[in-house]
Structures are given as C-alpha cells and as structure tokens.
PDB file of N, CA, C and O in Angstrom:
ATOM      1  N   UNK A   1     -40.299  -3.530  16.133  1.00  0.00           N
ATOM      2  CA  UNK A   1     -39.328  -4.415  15.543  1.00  0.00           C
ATOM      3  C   UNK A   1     -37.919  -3.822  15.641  1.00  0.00           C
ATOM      4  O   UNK A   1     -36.976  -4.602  15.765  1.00  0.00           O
ATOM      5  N   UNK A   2     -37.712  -2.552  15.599  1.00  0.00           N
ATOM      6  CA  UNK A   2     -36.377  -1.822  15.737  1.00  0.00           C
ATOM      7  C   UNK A   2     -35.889  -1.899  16.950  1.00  0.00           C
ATOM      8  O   UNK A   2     -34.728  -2.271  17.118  1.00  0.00           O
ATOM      9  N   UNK A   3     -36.772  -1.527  18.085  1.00  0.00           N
ATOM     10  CA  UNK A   3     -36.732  -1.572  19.124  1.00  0.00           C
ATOM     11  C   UNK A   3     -35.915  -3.136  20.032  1.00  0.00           C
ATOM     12  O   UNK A   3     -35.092  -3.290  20.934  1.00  0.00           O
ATOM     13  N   UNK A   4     -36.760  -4.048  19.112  1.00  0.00           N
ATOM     14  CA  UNK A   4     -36.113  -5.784  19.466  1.00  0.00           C
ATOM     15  C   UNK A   4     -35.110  -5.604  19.101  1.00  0.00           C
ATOM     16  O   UNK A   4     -34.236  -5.758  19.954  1.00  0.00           O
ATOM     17  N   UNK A   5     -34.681  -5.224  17.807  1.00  0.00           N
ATOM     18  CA  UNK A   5     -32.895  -5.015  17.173  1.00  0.00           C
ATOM     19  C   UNK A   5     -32.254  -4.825  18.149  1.00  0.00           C
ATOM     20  O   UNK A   5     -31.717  -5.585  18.955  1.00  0.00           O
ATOM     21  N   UNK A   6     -32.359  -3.208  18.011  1.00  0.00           N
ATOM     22  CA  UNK A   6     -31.464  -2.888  19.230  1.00  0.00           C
ATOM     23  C   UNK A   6     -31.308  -3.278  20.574  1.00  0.00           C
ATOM     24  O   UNK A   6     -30.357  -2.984  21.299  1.00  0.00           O
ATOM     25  N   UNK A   7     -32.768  -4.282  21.009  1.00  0.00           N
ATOM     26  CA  UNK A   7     -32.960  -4.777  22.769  1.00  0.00           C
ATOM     27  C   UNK A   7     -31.774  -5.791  22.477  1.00  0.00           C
ATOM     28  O   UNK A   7     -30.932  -6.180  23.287  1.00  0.00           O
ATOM     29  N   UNK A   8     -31.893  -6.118  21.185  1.00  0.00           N
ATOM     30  CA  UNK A   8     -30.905  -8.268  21.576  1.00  0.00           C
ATOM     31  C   UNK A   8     -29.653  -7.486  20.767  1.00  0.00           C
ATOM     32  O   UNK A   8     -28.639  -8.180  20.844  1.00  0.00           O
ATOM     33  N   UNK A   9     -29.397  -6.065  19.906  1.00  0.00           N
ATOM     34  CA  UNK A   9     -27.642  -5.383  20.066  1.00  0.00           C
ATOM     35  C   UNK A   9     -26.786  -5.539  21.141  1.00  0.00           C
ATOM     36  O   UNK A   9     -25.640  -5.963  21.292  1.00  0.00           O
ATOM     37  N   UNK A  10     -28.026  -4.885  22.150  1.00  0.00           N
ATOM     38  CA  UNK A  10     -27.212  -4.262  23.466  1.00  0.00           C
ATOM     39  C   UNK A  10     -26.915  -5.634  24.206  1.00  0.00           C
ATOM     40  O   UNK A  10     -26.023  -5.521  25.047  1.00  0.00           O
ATOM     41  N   UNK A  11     -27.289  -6.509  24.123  1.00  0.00           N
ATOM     42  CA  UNK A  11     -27.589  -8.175  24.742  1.00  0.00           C
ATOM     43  C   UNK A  11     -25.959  -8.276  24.182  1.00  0.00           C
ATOM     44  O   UNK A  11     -24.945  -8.078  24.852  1.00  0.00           O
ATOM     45  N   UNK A  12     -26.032  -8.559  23.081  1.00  0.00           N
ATOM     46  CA  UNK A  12     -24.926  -9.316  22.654  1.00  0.00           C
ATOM     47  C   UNK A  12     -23.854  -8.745  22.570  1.00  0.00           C
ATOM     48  O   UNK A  12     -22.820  -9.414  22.574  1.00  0.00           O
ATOM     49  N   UNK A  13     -23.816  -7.195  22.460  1.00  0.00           N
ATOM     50  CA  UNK A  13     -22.292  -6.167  23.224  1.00  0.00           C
ATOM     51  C   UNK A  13     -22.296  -6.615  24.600  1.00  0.00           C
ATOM     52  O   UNK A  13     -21.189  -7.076  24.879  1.00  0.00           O
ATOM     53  N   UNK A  14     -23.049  -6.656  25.500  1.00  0.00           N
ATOM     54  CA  UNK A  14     -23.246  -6.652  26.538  1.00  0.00           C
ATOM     55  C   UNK A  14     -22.420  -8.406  27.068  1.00  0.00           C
ATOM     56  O   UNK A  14     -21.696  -8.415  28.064  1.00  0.00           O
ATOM     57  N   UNK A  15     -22.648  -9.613  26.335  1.00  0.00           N
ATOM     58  CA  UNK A  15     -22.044 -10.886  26.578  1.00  0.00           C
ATOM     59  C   UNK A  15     -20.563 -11.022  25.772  1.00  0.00           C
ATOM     60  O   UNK A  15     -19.706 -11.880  25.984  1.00  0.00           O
ATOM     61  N   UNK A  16     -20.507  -9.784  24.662  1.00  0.00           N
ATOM     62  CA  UNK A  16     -19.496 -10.332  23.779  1.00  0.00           C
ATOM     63  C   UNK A  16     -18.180  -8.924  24.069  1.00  0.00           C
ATOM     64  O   UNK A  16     -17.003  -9.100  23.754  1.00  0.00           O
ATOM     65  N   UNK A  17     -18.511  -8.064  24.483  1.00  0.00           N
ATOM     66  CA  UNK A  17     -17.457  -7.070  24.640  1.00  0.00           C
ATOM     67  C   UNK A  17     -16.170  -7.372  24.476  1.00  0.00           C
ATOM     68  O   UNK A  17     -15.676  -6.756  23.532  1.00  0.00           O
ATOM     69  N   UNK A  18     -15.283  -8.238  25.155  1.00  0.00           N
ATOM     70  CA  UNK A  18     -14.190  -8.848  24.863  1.00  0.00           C
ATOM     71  C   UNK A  18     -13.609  -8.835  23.605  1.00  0.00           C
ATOM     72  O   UNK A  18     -12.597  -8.295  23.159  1.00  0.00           O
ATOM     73  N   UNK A  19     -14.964  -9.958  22.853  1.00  0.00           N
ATOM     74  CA  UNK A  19     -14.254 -10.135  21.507  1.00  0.00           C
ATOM     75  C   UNK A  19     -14.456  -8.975  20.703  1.00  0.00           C
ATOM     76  O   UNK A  19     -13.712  -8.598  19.798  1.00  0.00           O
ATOM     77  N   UNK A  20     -15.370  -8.505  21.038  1.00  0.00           N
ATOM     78  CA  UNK A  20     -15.100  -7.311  20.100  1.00  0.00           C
ATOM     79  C   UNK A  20     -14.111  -6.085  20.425  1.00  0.00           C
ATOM     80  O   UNK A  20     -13.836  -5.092  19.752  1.00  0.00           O
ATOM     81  N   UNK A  21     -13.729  -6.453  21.536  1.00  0.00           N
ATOM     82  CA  UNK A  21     -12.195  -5.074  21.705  1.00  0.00           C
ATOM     83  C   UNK A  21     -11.367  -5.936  20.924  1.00  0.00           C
ATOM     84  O   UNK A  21     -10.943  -5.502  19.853  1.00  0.00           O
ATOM     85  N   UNK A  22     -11.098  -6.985  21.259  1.00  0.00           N
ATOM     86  CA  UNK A  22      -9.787  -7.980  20.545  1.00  0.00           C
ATOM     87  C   UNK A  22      -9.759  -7.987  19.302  1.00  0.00           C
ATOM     88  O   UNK A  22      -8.671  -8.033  18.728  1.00  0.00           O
ATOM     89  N   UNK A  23     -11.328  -7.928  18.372  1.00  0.00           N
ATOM     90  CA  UNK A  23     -11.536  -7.871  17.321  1.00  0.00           C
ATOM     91  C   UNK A  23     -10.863  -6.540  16.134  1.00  0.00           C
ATOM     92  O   UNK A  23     -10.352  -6.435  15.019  1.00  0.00           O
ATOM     93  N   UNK A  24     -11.434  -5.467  17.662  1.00  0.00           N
ATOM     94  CA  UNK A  24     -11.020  -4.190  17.270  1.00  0.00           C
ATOM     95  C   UNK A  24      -9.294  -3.702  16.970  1.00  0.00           C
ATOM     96  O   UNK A  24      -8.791  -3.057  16.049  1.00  0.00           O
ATOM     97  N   UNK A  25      -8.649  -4.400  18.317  1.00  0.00           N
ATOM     98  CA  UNK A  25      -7.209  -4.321  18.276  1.00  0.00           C
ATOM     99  C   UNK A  25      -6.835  -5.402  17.240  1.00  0.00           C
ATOM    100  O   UNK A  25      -5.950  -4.836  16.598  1.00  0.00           O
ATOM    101  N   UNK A  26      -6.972  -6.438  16.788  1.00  0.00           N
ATOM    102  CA  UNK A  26      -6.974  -7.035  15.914  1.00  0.00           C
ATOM    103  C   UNK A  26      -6.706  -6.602  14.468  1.00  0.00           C
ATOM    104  O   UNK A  26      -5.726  -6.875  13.774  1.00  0.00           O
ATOM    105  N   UNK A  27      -7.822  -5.844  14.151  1.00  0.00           N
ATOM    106  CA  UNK A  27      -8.340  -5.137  12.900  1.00  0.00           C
ATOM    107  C   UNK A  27      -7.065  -4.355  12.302  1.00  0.00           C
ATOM    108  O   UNK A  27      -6.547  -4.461  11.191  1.00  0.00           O
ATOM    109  N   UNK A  28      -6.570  -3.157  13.904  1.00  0.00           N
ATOM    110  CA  UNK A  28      -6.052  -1.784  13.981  1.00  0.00           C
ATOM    111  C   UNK A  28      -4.265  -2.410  13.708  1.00  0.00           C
ATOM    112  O   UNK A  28      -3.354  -1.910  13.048  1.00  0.00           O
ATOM    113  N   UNK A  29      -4.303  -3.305  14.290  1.00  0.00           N
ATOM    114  CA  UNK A  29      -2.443  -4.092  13.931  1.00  0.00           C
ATOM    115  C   UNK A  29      -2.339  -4.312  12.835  1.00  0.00           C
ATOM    116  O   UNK A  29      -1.386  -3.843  12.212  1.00  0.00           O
ATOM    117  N   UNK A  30      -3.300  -5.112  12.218  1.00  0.00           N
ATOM    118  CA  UNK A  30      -3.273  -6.120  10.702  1.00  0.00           C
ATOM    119  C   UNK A  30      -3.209  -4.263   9.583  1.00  0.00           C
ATOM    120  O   UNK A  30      -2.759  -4.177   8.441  1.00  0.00           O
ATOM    121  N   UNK A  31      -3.553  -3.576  10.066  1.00  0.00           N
ATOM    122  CA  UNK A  31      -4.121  -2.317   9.121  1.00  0.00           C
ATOM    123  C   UNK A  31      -2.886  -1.767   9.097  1.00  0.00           C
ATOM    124  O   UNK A  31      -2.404  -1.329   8.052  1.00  0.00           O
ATOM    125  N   UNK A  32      -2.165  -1.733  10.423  1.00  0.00           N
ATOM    126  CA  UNK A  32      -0.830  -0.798  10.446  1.00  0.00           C
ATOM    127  C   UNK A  32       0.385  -1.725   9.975  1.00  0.00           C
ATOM    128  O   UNK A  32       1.343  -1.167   9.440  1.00  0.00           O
ATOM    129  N   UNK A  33       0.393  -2.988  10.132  1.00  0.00           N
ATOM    130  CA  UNK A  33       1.474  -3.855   9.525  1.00  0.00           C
ATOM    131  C   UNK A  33       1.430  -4.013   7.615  1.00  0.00           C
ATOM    132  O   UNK A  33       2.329  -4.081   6.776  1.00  0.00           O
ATOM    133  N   UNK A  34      -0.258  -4.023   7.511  1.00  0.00           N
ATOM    134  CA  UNK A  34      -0.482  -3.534   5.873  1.00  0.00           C
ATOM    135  C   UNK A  34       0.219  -2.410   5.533  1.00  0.00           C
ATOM    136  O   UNK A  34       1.182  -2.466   4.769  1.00  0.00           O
ATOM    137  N   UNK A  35      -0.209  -1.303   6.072  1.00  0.00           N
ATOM    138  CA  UNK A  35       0.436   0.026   5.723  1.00  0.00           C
ATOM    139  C   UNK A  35       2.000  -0.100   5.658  1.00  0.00           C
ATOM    140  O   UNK A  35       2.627  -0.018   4.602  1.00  0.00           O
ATOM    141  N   UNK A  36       2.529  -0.293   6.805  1.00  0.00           N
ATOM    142  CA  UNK A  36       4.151  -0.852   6.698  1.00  0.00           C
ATOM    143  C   UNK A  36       4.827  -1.635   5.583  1.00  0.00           C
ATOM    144  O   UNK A  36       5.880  -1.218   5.101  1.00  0.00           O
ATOM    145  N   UNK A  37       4.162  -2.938   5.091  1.00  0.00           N
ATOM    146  CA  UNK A  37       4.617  -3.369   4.025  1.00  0.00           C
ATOM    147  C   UNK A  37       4.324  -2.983   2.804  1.00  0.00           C
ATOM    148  O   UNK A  37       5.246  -3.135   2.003  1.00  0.00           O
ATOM    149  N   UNK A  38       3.169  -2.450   2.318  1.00  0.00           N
ATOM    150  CA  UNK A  38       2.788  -1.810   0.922  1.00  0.00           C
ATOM    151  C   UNK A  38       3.357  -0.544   0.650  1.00  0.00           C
ATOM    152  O   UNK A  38       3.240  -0.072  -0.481  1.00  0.00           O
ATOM    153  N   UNK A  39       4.150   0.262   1.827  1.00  0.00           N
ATOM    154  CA  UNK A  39       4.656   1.463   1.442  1.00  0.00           C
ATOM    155  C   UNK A  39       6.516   1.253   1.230  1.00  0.00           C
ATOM    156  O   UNK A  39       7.289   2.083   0.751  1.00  0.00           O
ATOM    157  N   UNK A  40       6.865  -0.208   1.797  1.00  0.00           N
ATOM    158  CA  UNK A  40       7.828  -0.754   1.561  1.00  0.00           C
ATOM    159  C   UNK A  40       7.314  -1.281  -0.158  1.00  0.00           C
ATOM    160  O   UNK A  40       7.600  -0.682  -1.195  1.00  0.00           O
ATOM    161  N   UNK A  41       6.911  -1.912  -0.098  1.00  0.00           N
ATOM    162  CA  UNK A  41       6.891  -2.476  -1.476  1.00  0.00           C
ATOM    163  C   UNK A  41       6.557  -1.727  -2.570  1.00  0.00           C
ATOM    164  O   UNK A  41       7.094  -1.849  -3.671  1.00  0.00           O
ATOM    165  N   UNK A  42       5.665  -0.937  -2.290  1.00  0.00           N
ATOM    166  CA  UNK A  42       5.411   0.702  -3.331  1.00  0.00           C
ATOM    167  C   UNK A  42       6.685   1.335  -3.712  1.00  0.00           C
ATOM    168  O   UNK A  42       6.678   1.569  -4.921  1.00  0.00           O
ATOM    169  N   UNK A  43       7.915   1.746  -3.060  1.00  0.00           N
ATOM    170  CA  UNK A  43       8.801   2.229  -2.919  1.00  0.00           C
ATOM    171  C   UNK A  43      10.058   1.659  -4.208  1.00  0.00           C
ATOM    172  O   UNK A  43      10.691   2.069  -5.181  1.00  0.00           O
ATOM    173  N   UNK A  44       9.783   0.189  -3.189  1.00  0.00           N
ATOM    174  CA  UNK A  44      11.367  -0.619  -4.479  1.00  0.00           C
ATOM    175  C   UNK A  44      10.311  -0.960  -5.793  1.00  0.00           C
ATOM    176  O   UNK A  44      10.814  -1.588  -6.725  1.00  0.00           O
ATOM    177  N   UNK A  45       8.945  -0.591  -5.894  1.00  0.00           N
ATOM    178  CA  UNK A  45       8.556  -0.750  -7.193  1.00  0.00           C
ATOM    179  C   UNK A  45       8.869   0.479  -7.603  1.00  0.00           C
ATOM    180  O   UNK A  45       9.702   0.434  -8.508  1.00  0.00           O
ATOM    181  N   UNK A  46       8.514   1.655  -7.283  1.00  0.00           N
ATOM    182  CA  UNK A  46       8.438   3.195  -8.310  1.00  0.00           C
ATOM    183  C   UNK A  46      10.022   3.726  -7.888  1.00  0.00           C
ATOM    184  O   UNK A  46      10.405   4.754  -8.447  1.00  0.00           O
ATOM    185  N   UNK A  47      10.777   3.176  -7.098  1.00  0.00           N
ATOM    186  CA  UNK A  47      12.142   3.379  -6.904  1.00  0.00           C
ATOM    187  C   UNK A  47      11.689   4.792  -5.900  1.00  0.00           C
ATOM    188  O   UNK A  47      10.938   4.811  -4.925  1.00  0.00           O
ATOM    189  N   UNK A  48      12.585   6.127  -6.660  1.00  0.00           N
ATOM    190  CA  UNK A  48      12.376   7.553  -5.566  1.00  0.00           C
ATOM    191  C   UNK A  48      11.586   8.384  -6.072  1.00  0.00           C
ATOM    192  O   UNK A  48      11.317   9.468  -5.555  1.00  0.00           O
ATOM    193  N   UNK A  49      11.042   7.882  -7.344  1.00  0.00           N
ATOM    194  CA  UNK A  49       9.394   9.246  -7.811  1.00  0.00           C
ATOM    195  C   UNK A  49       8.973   9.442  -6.470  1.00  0.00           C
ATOM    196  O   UNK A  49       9.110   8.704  -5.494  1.00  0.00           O
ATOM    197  N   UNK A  50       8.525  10.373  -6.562  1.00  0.00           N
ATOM    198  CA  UNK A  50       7.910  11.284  -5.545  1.00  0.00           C
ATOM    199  C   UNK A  50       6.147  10.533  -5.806  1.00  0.00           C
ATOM    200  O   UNK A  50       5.548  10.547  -6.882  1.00  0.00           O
ATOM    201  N   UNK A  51       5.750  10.075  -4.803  1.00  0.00           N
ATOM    202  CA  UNK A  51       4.743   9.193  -4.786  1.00  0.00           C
ATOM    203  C   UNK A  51       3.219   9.985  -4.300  1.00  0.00           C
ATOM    204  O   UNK A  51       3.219  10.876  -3.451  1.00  0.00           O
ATOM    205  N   UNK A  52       2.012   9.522  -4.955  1.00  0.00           N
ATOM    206  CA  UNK A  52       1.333  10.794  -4.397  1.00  0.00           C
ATOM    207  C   UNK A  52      -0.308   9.397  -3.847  1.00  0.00           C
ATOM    208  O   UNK A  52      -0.912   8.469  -4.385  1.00  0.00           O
ATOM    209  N   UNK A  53      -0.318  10.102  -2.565  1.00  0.00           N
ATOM    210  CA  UNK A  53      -1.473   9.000  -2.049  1.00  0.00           C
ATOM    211  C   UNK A  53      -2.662   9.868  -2.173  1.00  0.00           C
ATOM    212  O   UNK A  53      -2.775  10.956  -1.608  1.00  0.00           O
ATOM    213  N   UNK A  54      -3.720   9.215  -3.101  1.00  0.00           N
ATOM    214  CA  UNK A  54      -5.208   9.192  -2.324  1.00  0.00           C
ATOM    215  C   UNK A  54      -5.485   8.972  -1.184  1.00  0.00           C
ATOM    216  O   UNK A  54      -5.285   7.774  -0.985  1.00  0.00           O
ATOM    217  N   UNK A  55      -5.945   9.604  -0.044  1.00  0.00           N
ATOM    218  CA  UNK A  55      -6.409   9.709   1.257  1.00  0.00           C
ATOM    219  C   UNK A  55      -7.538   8.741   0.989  1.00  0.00           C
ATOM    220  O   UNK A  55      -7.548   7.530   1.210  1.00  0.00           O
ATOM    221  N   UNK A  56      -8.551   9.551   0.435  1.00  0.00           N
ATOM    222  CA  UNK A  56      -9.960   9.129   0.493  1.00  0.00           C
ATOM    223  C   UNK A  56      -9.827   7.248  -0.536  1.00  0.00           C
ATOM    224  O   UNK A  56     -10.215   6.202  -0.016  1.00  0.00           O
ATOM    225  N   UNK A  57      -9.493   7.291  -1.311  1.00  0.00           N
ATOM    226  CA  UNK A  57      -9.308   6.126  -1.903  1.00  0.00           C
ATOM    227  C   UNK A  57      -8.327   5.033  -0.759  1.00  0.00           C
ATOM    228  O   UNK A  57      -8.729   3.872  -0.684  1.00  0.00           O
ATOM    229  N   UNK A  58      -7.819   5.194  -0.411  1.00  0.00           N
ATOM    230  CA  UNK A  58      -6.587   4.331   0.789  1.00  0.00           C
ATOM    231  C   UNK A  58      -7.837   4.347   1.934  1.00  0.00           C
ATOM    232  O   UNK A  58      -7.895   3.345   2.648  1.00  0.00           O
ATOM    233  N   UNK A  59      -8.611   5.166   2.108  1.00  0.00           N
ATOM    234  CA  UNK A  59      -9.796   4.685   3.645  1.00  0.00           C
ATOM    235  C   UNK A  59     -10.781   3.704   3.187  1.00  0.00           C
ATOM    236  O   UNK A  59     -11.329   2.837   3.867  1.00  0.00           O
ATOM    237  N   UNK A  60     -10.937   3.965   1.903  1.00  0.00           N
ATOM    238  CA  UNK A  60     -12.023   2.746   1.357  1.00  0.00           C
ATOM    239  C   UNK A  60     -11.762   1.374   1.463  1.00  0.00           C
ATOM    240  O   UNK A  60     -12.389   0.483   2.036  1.00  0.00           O
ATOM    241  N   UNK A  61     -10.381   1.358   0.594  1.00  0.00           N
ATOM    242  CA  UNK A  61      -9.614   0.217   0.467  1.00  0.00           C
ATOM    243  C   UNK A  61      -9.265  -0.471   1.665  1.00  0.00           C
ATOM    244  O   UNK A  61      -8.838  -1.612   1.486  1.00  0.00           O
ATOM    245  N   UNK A  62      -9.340  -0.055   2.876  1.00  0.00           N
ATOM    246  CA  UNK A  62      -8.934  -0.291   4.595  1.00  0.00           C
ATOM    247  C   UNK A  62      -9.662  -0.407   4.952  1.00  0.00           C
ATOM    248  O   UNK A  62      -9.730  -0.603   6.165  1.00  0.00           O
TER     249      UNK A  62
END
C-alpha cells in the first residue's frame, strides 16, 4: 500500500512539475513581500525600541 503511494507520488510530480515550481516561487515571493511589510509596520508601531525576533516562532508562523 506504501509502495502504491509513492508509485501514483512520483506519477503526479512527474505530470505536475510545473505547477509545483510556480507554486514554489509563488509561496517564496508572497513570504518575502510579507516579511517586507510586517517589518515596515512593526517599526511605525514600536517606533525605534530595539526590536527582538523569535527565529524559531517567525518559521512556524511562515
């Protein structure tokens, strides 16, 4: 049964590759234009405090 999984995975990477790069570049823009505006908007909210990011909490949230 695992074996079928993965036979009709490789099937459907195999017909769909495309969308899933587009999907991928997709994903990676929308993530970096997020980042761009929330560190704008973080900013004129806390003004110039010295701001301190969770790494591990900010990868979850993404």
């Amino acid at each position: 049964m695992v074996q079928q999984a993965f036979w009709l995975a490789e099937k459907e990477l195999k017909s769909n590759w495309i969308a899933l790069i587009f999907t991928g570049t997709a994903t990676v823009f929308y993530a970096l234009l997020s980042i761009i505006l929330l560190e704008q908007d973080s900013r004129n909210l806390f003004g110039t405090e010295t701001m301190y990011y969770n790494n591990f909490l900010l990868d979850i949230t993404f």
